[in-house]
N, C-alpha and C positions, 0 to 999 in steps of 0.2 A: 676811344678804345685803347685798352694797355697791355702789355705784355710780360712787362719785367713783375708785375705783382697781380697773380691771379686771387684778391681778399676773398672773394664770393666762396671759392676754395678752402682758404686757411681757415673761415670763419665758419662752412658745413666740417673741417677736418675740428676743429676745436671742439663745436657741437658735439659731436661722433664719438669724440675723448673720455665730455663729460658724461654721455649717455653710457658708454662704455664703463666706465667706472663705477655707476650707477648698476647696471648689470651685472658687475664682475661682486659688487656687493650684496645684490640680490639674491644671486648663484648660492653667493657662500653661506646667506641665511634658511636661503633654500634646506641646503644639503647638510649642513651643521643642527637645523631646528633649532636654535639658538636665535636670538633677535640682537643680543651684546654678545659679538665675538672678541671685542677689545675696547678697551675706556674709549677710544676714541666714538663709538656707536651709542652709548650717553654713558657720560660722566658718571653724575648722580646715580641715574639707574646701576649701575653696575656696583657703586658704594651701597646702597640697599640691600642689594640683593646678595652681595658678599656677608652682610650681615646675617642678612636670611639663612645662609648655608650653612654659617658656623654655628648658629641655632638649630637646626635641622640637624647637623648632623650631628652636634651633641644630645641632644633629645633624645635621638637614636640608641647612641649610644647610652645615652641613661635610661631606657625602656631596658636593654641585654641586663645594667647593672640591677635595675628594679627585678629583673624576672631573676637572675640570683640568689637577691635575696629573698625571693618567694618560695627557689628552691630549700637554698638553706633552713628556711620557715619549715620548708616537710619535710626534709632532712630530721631537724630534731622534733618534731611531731610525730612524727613517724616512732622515732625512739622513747621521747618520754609515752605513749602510746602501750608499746610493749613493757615499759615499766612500771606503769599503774596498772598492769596486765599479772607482771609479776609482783607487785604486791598485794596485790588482791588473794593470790593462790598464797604468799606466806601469809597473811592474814588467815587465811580458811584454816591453814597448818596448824597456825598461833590456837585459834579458836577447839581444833581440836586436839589439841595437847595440853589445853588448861582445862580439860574435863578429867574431873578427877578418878576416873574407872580406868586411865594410861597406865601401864606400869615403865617402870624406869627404860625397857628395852622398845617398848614401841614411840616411848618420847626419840629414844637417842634415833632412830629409823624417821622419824619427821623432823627430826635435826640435821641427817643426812640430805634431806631433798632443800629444805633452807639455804644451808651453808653453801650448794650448788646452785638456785638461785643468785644468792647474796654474789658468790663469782663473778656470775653471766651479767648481773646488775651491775659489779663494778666493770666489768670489761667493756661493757657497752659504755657506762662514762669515760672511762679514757682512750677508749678507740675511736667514740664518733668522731664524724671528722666530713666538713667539706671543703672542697679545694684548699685541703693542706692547712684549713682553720679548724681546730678543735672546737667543738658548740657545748661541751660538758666541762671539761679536766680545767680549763682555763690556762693562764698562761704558764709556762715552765718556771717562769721566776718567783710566780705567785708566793707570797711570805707570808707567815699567821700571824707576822708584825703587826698589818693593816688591819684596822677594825672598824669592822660596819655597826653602827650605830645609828640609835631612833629611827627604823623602816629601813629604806635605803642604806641609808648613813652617811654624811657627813666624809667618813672615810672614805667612799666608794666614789665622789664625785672626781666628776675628772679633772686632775690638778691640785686637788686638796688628797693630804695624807695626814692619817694621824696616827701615834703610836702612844701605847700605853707605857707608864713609867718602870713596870715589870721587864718591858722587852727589849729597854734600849740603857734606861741608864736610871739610876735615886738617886742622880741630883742634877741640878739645872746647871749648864752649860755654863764653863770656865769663865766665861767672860764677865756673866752675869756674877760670880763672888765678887771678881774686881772689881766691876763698877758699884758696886751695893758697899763695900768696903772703901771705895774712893769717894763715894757720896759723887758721881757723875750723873748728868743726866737723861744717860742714852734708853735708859728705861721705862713704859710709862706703863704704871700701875692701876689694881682700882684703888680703892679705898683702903683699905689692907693693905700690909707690907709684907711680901715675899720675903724668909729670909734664905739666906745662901745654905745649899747642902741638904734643902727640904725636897720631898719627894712629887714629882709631879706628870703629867700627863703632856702633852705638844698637841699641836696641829696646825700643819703646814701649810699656810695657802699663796708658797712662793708662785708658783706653776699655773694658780688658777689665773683664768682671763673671760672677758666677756668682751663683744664688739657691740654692745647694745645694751639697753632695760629689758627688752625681750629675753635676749638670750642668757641676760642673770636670772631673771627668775626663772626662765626654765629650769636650769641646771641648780638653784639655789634653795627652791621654790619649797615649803615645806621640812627641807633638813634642818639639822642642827647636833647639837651634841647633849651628852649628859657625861655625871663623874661622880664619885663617894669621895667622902673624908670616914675615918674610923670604921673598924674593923667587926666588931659588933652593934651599933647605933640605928642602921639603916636610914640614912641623912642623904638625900638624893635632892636633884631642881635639874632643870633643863634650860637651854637657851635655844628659841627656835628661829631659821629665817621665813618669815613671811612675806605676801602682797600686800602691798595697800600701806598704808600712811602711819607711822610708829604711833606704839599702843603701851603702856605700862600696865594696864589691867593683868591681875594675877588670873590664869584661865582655873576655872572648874574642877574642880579632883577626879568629879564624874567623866570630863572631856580629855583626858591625859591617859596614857597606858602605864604610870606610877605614880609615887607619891610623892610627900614629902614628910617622914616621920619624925618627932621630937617626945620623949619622953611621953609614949604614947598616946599623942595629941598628933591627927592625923591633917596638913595643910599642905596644898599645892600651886605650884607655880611653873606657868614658864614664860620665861621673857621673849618678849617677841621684838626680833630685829628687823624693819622695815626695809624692803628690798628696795623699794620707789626711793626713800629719804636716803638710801645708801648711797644707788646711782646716780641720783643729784649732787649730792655733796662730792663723789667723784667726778663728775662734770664740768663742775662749777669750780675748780681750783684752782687757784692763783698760779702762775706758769712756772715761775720762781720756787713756789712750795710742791710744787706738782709731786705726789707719790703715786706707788704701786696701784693696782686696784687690792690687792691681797693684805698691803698695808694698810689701807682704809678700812679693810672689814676687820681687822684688827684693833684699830684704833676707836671705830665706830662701836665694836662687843665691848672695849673698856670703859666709855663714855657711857653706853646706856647702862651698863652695868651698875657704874658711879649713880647715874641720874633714878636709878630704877626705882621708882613708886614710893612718895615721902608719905603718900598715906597706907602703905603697908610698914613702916618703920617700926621696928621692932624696939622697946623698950625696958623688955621684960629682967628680971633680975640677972639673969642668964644669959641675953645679951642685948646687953643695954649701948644701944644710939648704931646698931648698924643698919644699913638703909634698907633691906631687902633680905631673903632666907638665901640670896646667892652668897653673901658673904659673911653668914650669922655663923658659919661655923668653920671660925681657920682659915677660911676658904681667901686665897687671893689670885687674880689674874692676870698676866701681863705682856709684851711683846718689846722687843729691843726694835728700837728709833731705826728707818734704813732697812727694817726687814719683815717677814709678814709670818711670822712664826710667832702665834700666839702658846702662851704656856699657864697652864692649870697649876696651883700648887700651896701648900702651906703655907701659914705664916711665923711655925713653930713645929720645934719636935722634928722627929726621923721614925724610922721603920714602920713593919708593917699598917700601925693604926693609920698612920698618914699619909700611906699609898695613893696616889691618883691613876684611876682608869677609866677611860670614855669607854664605857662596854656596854649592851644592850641590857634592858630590864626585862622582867619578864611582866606578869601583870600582876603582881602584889610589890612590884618595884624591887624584888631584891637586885643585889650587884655582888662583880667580883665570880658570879658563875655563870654561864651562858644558860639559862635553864627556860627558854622561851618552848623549849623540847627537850627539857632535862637538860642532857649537857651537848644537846646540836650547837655545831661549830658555824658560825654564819659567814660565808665565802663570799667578796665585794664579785658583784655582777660586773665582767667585762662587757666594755663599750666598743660597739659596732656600729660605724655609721654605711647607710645607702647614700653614694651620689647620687641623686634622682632629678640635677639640672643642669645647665650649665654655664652658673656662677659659683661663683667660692663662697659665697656669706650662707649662714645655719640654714636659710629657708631651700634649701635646695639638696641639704641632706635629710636624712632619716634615722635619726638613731634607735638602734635596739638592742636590749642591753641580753647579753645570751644568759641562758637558763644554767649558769657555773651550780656543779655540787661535785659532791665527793663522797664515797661509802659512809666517811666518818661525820659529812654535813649531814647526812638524811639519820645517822645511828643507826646501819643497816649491822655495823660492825657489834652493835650490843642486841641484837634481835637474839635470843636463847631458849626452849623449850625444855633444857634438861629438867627444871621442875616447874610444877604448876603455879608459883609465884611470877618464875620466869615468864612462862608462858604471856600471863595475864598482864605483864607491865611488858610484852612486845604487842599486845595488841593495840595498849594505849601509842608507844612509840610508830607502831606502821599508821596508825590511825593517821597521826601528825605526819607522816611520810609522804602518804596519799593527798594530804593537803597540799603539802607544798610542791609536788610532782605537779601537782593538779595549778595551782597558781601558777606555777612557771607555764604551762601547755598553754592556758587559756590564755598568757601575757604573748606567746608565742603566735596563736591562734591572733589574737587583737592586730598584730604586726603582718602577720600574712594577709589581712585582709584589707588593711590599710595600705601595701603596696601592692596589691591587686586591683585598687582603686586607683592610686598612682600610675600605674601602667596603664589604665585606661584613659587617663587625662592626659598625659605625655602623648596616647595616641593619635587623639584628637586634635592635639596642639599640633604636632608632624605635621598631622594630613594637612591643615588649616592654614599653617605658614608655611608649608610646600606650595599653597595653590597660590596662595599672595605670590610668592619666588616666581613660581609660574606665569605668572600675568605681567612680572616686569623681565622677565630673561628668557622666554620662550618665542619663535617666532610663529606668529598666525599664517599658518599656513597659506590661507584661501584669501587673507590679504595680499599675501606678499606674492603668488599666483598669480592675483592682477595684475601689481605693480611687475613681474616679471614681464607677462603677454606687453603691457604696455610701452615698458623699454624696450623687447622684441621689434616692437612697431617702430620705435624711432629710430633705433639702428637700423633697420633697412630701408628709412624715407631718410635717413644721414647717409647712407652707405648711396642710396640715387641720387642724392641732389649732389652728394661732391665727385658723382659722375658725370653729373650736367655741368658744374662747374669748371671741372678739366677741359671737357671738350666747350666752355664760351668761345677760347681763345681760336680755335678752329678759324673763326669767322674773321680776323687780322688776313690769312691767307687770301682766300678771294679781294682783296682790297689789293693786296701785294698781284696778286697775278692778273688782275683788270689794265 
């Protein structure tokens, strides 16, 4: 028997410590509902599940941004709504003021209730407005520079500008006489030689970018450009970008919304630029020659152009050995080396005959007048993206592009009944009114229903990886209950036994007092 070291003790008070600590962790899962209150409770779990939160809670957050933009959706549904409302009522107006039983005073009396219309019709485009975003008027800076061309247009993508040679300057940039007069070769042409001081057209694709194939052809997908040479001839072609694997076939005159005219001999083309063959050959480039992606579509429009279809090769007396009807007339295309600024333009001659402008056609292809609606002005549709995830790459946003007009895009400003010719050519123009009101709704409508479906998958996704979160950072209750009652029990069979241990030594005494 000993005295100076009661173990039996130290080794119930040790016990006791570790039960205790066990308890004091228990308490705290208890009372917290949490199962990880600190890395130290599991590692791993706790990286997980920090994961989990910042998904969840971005999710959340892009559900608020999704139901936004569903409002903004009936925001401007709500509004074009009321404007296929009123023009319906000036149409009815139009209709009876082109009866010819009106005399002059009951025309100017349904001229009166129009032009107050026509007001309310503008006021509504430049006052709608959600959270401080106009969904009509479009941007303040908005310039008639930019031109929307073939549908969409070309001009309207985002990153790509283009300006017609009316709006900005007749003749091609300073630099370009220099090097065309120094014979350098920062230039690279098609077939055709540009000369210095010839009139011509631009289009900029410094700005454009793509992180993918996908997301070129979304944004590329279908556009393209079109341009005249001569002033009376009506000499029209297109270049368009497409899907799928480079094609020289000349398309259809039937399958095209213009033509291509020559001395009344009616042939069409458009060249098609392979979005897949493009992003390839941007992929695929030497690290040393590495360029732009906006310089390659530059380089790539010159190239095909060059290569374009030896079995459409034109022979004819008129123009003998050019490769294609892109460069049969004058026509030459080029971009300076280092930069992604492709330019349209003569290869002879100045003024008007030899104007270049990427401008839409209408459908017997004229150019040089917007007359797709007589003279409707066609305003580039601003882009609005929904964050709807959260990551930063395309698949996570939602673009929609808002329903931009203006009095003088719909020609609400030429609607007239003073006389019954008048009348008669406003009914054609609201006709065309109603259509395009009506396009923009329906495109508007398509968007709202699509992020209405978006909100419901984001929903589902929350609740889904909430409960995964749940199952590694929440404490079960009714387990941990046990485990409570149970360290309960050991602390007070630790708390008795290092009471019996204190008192072993008791029994040294009776030896001492025998």
């Amino acid at each position: 028997m000993i005295i100076q070291h009661n173990l039996s003790a130290l080794n119930a008070n040790r016990q006791l410590n570790i039960v205790g600590k066990m308890g004091s962790k228990s308490v705290e899962k208890l009372s917290s509902g949490y199962r990880i209150n600190r890395a130290a409770d599991d590692a791993a779990g706790l990286s997980i599940s920090e994961k989990m939160r910042r998904q969840i809670r971005g999710l959340t957050k892009a559900v608020e941004n999704v139901e936004d933009g569903i409002s903004l959706c009936q925001v401007a549904d709500g509004a074009m709504a009321e404007m296929q409302d009123m023009t319906n009522r000036m149409n009815e107006l139009c209709v009876q003021a082109a009866n010819g039983t009106n005399s002059a005073s009951d025309r100017s009396y349904i001229q009166m209730e129009i032009d107050s219309i026509v007001a309310e019709f503008d006021r509504i485009i430049t006052t709608t407005r959600f959270n401080e975003t106009y969904i009509f008027k479009g941007d303040e800076e908005y310039s008639p520079d930019f031109i929307e061309i073939l549908g969409n247009g070309i001009g309207s993508v985002k990153g790509v500008k283009a300006w017609a040679d009316d709006k900005l300057s007749s003749h091609l940039p300073q630099e370009y006489t220099n090097d065309y007069n120094n014979h350098t070769n920062n230039w690279v042409t098609t077939t055709n030689t540009p000369r210095p001081n010839a009139g011509c057209a631009w289009i900029d694709f410094t700005d454009f970018t793509a992180g993918s194939k996908q997301e070129l052809i979304q944004k590329l997908n279908g556009e393209g450009f079109d341009s005249t040479c001569g002033a009376g001839c009506g000499r029209y072609y297109g270049i368009k970008f497409v899907r799928g694997h480079r094609s020289t076939d000349v398309t259809d005159q039937s399958k095209i919304p213009y033509t291509y005219n020559y001395y009344q001999e009616h042939n069409s083309e458009i060249l098609s630029i392979s979005l897949d063959d493009l992003w390839t050959r941007y992929t695929n480039q030497e690290p040393t020659q590495k360029c732009s992606l906006g310089e390659m579509i530059c380089a790539t429009l010159i190239e095909t152009i060059n290569d374009a279809g030896e079995k459409y090769k034109l022979n004819s007396v008129h123009h003998p050995g050019y490769n294609s009807f892109l460069t049969a007339h004058s026509t030459a295309y080029s971009y300076q080396k280092g930069t992604a600024k492709f330019y349209i333009s003569t290869t002879g001659g100045s003024g008007e005959r030899y104007k270049y402008s990427p401008v839409p056609r209408d459908i017997t292809g004229a150019a040089g007048q917007l007359k797709a609606i007589g003279e409707r002005v066609i305003m580039p549709k601003r882009q609005l993206a929904v964050q709807a995830g959260t990551d930063t790459d395309l698949a996570n946003k939602i673009s929609m592009r808002l329903p931009t007009m203006s009095k003088e895009s719909l020609r609400l400003n030429k609607i007239s009944v003073l006389t019954e010719d008048f009348a008669t050519n406003s009914i054609e123009i609201l006709n065309d009114t109603l259509r395009f009101i009506s396009e923009d709704r329906s495109r508007i409508g398509a968007y709202q229903n699509r992020l209405e479906h978006s909100s419901l998958n984001l929903d589902n996704i929350v609740e889904n990886t909430t409960d995964s979160e749940s199952k590694i950072r929440d404490t079960d209750m009714a387990d941990e209950m046990v485990r409570y009652s149970n360290i309960n029990i050991l602390t007070q069979a630790g708390q008795s036994v290092l009471s019996q241990a204190n008192n072993s030594a008791q029994g040294v005494l009776s030896l001492l007092t025998a």
